[in-house]
C-alpha positions as CSV (number, residue, x, y, z in Angstrom):
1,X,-166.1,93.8,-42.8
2,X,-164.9,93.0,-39.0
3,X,-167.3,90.0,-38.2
4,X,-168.3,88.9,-41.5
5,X,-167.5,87.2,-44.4
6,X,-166.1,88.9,-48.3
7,X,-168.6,88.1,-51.0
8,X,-166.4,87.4,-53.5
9,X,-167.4,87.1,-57.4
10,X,-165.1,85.0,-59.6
11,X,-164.8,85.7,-63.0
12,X,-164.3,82.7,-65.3
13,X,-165.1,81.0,-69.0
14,X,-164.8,84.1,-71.7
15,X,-164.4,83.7,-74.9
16,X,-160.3,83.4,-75.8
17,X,-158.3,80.1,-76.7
18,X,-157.9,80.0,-72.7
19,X,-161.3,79.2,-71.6
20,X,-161.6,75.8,-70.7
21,X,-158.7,76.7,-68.9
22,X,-159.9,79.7,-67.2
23,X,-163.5,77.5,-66.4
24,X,-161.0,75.3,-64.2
25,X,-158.9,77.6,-62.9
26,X,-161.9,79.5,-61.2
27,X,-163.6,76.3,-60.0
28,X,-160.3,75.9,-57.8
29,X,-161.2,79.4,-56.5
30,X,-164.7,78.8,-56.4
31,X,-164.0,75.6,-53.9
32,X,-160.8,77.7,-52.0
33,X,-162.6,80.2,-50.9
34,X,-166.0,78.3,-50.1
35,X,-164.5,75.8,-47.4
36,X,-164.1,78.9,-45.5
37,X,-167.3,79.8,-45.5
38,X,-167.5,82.8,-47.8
39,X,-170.1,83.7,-50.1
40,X,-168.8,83.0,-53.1
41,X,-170.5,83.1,-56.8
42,X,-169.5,82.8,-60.2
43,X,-169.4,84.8,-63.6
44,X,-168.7,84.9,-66.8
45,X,-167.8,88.2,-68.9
46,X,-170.7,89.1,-71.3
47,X,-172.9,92.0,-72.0
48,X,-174.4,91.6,-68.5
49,X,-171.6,91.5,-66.5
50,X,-170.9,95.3,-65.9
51,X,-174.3,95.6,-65.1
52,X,-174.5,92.9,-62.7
53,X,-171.1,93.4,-60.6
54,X,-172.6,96.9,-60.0
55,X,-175.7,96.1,-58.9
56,X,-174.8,93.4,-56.8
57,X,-171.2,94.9,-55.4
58,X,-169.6,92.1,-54.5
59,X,-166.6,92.9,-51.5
60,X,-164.3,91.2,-54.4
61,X,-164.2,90.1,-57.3
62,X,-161.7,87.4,-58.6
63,X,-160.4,87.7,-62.6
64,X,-159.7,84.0,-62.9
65,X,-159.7,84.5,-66.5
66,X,-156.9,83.3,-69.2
67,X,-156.2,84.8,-72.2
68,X,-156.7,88.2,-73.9
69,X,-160.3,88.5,-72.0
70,X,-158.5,88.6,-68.4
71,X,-154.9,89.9,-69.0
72,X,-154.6,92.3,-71.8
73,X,-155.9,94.8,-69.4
74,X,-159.2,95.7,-71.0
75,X,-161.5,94.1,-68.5
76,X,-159.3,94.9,-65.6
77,X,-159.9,99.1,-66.6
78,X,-163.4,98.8,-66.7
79,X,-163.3,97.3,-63.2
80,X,-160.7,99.8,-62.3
81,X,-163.5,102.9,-63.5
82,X,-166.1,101.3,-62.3
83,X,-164.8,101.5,-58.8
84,X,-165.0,97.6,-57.7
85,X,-162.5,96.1,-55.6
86,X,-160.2,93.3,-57.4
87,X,-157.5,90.6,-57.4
88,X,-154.8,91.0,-59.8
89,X,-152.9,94.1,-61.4
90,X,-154.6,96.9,-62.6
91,X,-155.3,97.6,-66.2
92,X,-152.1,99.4,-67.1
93,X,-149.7,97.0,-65.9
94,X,-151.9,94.0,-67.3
95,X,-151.3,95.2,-70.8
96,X,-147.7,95.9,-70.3
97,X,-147.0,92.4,-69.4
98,X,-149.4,91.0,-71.4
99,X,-147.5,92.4,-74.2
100,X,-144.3,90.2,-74.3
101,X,-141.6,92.4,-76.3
102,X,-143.1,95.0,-74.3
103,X,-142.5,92.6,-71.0
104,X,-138.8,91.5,-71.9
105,X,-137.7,95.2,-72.9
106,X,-139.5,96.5,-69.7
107,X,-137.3,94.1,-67.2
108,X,-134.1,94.5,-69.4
109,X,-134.3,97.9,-68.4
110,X,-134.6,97.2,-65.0
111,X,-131.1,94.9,-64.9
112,X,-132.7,91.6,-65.9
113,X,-131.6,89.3,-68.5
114,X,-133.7,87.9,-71.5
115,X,-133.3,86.2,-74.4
116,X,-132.4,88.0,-77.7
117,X,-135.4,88.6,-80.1
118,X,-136.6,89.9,-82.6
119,X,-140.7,91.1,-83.0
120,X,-142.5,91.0,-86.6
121,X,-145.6,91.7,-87.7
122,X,-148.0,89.5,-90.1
123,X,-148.2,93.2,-92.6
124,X,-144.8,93.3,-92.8
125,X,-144.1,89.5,-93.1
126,X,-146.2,89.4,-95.8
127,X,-144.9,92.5,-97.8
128,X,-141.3,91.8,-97.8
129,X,-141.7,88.4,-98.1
130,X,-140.9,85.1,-96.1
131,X,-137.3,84.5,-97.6
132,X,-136.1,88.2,-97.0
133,X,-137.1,88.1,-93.4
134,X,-135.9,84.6,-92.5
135,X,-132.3,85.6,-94.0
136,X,-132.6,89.0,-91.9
137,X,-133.7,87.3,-89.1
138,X,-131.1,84.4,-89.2
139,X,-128.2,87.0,-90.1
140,X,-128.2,87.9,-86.5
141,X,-129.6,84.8,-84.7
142,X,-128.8,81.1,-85.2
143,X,-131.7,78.6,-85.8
144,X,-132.3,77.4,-82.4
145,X,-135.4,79.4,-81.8
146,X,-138.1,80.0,-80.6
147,X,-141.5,81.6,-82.1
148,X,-144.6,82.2,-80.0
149,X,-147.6,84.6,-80.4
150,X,-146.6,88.5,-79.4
151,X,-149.7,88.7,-76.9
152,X,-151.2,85.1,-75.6
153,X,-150.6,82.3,-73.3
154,X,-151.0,78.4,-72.1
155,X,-148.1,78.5,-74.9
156,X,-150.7,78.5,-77.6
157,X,-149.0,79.3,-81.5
158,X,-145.3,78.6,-79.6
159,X,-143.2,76.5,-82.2
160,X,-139.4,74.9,-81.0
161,X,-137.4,76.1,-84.5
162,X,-134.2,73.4,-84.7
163,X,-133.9,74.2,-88.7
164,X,-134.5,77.4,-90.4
165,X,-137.0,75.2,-92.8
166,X,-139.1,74.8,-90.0
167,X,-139.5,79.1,-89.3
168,X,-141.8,79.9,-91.9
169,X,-144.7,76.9,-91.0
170,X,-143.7,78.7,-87.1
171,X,-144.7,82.2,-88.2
172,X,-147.7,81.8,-89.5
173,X,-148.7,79.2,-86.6
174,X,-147.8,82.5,-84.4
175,X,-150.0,84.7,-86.4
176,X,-153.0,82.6,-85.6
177,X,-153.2,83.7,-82.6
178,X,-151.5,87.4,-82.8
179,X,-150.9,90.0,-85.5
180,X,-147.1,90.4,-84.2
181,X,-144.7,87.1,-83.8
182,X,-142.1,87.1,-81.3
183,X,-139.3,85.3,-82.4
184,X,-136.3,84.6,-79.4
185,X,-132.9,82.9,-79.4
186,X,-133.5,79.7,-77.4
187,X,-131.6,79.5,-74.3
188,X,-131.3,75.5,-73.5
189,X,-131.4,75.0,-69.4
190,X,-134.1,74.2,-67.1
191,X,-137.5,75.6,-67.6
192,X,-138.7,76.9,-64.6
193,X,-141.8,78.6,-63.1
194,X,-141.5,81.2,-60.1
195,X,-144.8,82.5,-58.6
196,X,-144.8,86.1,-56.7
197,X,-147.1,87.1,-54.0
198,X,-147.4,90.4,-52.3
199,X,-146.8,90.3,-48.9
200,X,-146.3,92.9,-46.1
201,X,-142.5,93.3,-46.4
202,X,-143.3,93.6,-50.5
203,X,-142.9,91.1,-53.5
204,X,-142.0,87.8,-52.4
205,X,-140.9,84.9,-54.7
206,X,-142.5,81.7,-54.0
207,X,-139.9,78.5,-54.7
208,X,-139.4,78.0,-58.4
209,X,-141.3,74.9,-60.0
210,X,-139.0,73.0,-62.0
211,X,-140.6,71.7,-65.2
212,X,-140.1,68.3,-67.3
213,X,-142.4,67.1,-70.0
214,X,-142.3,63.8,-71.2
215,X,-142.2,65.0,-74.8
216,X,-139.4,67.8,-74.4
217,X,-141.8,70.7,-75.2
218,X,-144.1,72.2,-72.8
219,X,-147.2,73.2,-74.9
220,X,-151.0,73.4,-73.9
221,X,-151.3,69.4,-73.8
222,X,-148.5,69.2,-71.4
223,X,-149.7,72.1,-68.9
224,X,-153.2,70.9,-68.8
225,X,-153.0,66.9,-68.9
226,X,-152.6,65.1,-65.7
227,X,-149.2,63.1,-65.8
228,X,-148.0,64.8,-69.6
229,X,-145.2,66.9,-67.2
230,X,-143.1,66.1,-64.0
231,X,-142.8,68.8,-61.9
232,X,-139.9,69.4,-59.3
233,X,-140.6,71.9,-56.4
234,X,-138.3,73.3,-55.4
235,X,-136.4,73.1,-58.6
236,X,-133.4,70.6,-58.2
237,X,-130.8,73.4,-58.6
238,X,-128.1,74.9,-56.7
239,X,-129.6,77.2,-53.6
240,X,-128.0,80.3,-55.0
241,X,-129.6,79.9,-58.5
242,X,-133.1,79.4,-56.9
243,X,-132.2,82.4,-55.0
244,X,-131.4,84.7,-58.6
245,X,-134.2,83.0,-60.3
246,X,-136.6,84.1,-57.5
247,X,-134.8,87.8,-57.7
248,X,-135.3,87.8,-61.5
249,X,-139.4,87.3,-61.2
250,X,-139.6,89.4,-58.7
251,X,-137.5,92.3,-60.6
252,X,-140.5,91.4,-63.5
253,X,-143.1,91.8,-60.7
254,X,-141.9,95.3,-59.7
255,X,-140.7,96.5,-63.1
256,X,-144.1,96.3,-64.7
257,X,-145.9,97.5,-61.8
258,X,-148.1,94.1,-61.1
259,X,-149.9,93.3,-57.9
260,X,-151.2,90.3,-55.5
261,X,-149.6,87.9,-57.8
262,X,-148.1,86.9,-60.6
263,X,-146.0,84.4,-62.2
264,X,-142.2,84.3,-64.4
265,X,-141.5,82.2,-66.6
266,X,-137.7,81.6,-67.3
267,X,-135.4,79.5,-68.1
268,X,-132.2,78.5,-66.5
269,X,-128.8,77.9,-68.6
270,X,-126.0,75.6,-68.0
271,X,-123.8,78.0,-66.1
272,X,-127.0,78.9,-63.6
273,X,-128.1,82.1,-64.8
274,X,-131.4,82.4,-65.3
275,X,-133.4,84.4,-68.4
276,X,-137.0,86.1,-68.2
277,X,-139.1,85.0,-71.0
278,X,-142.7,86.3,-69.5
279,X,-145.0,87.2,-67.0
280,X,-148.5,86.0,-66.1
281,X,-150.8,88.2,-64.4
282,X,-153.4,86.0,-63.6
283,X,-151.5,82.5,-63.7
284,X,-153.2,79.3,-64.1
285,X,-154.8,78.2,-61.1
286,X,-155.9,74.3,-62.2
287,X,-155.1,71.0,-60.7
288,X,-151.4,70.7,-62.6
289,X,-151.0,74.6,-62.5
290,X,-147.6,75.8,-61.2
291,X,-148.1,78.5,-58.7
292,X,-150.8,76.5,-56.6
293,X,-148.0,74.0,-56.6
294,X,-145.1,76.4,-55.2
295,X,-147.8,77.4,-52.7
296,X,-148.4,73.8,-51.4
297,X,-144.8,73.4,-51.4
298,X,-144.4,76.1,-48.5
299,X,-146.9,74.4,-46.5
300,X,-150.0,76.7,-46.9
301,X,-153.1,75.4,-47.9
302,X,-154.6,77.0,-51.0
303,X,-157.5,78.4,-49.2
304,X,-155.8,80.4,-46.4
305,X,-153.0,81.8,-49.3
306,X,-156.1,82.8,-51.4
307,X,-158.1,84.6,-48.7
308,X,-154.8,86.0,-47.7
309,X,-154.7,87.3,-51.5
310,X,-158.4,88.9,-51.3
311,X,-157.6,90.2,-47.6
312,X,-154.7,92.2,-49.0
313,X,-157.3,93.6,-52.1
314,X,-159.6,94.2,-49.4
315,X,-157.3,96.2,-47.4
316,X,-156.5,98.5,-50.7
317,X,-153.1,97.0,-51.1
């Protein structure tokens, strides 16, 4: 490699609820990496794609892909078999955080804090009937809730419960996108978005995003629409809550084993403690995406912090 340039594949598009998404998040890549001069080409996952990667062996190839088709782990084992170099977590740590009970029970073991929940499936939602499990569910939670698909992201199926009317319509929005439901206590604070990077000294949180949408809810519209969400960074909190929330993603990061990068989601309460509600293995890198924000924030361009990246897949770390 000394002398030359990576040739670095990015993968983008697929075919999940995530793809326009994904299709934007790789033409940031795309342009990153290009203004430096690297060889860099695109595509999508299909029947060819195995095929292709291996023939043409790319130095890298870049997962910039949303949804189940980039971060339930599937694609990233194939890559992992076939032997090609990659950014991102390998296969068995995708899946673990792609999983979100899995996710939330995984760094509650490891000392972090996350919201109570509990996880259902459509079978047994269906079999013991709506009423029973609302009253079951409500016997031990109150009804400020939340309800969001069990594997899935760009908070697609997530439903804000303020009346215990509203849960059933939210299950079965859930279940459009998942077989299992994940229903959590809602902790009211500051939503706020902490990106990690792998660095030399090890995990490293980048400053945490702070997030207000104008409508109160921060859904798919309000990630992905230019102006539909202010965004602080860094947060407007206390230094020392920054500080925990930053510790907090990066316990996530470790916990499940993820690598290069990755971004928490959580959720700061009034008293400044702040609650893991997810991980993203491959987080969103579009125009109004958060950790591309965090990273400007530090004063890095996003082309030297993404060759950086691929340098440090390149090196085997």
């Amino acid at each position: 490699m000394a002398g030359t340039t990576p040739s670095v594949v990015v993968l983008s598009g697929g075919i999940s609820h995530e793809r326009d998404v994904s299709l934007r998040s790789g033409r940031r890549v795309v342009d990153a990496l290009a203004r430096l001069g690297w060889a860099v080409t695109t595509a999508e996952p299909d029947a060819r794609l195995l095929t292709a990667l291996l023939e043409q062996r790319p130095d890298v190839v870049w997962p910039a892909l949303h949804g189940a088709s980039g971060e339930d782990g599937s694609l990233r084992a194939l890559l992992d078999v076939s032997g090609l170099t990659y950014i991102g977590s390998r296969g068995p740590a995708a899946r673990l955080a792609w999983d979100k009970p899995t996710a939330k029970r995984i760094v509650s073991d490891a000392g972090g804090t996350t919201p109570a929940s509990v996880t259902l499936t459509r079978e047994v939602f269906r079999e013991i009937g709506a009423r029973s499990a609302i009253d079951t569910i409500l016997g031990s939670m109150s009804e400020q809730l939340v309800v969001k698909p069990a594997r899935g992201g760009s908070a697609q199926g997530v439903t804000v419960v303020d009346e215990a009317q509203q849960l059933p319509r939210a299950l079965m929005d859930a279940f459009t996108y998942a077989d299992e439901a994940l229903i959590e206590q809602r902790i009211t604070g500051t939503e706020v978005a902490v990106g990690v990077l792998d660095g030399d000294e090890g995990a490293e949180a980048l400053p945490a995003v702070e997030i207000v949408p104008r409508s109160g809810f921060y859904g798919f519209e309000e990630r992905y629409t230019a102006g539909a969400t202010r965004f602080y960074t860094p947060a407007r909190v206390p230094a020392e809550v920054a500080e925990a929330a930053g510790d907090l993603a990066v316990v996530a990061h470790r916990a499940m084993g993820l690598r290069h990068l990755s971004r928490a989601d959580l959720v700061i309460d009034g008293e400044g403690r702040p609650w893991f509600l997810e991980s993203n293995v491959m987080p969103g890198l579009t125009e109004t995406s958060l950790l591309p924000q965090a990273l400007l924030s530090t004063g890095r361009d996003l082309s030297s912090a993404y060759a950086a990246i691929t340098q440090r897949a390149l090196a085997g770390a």
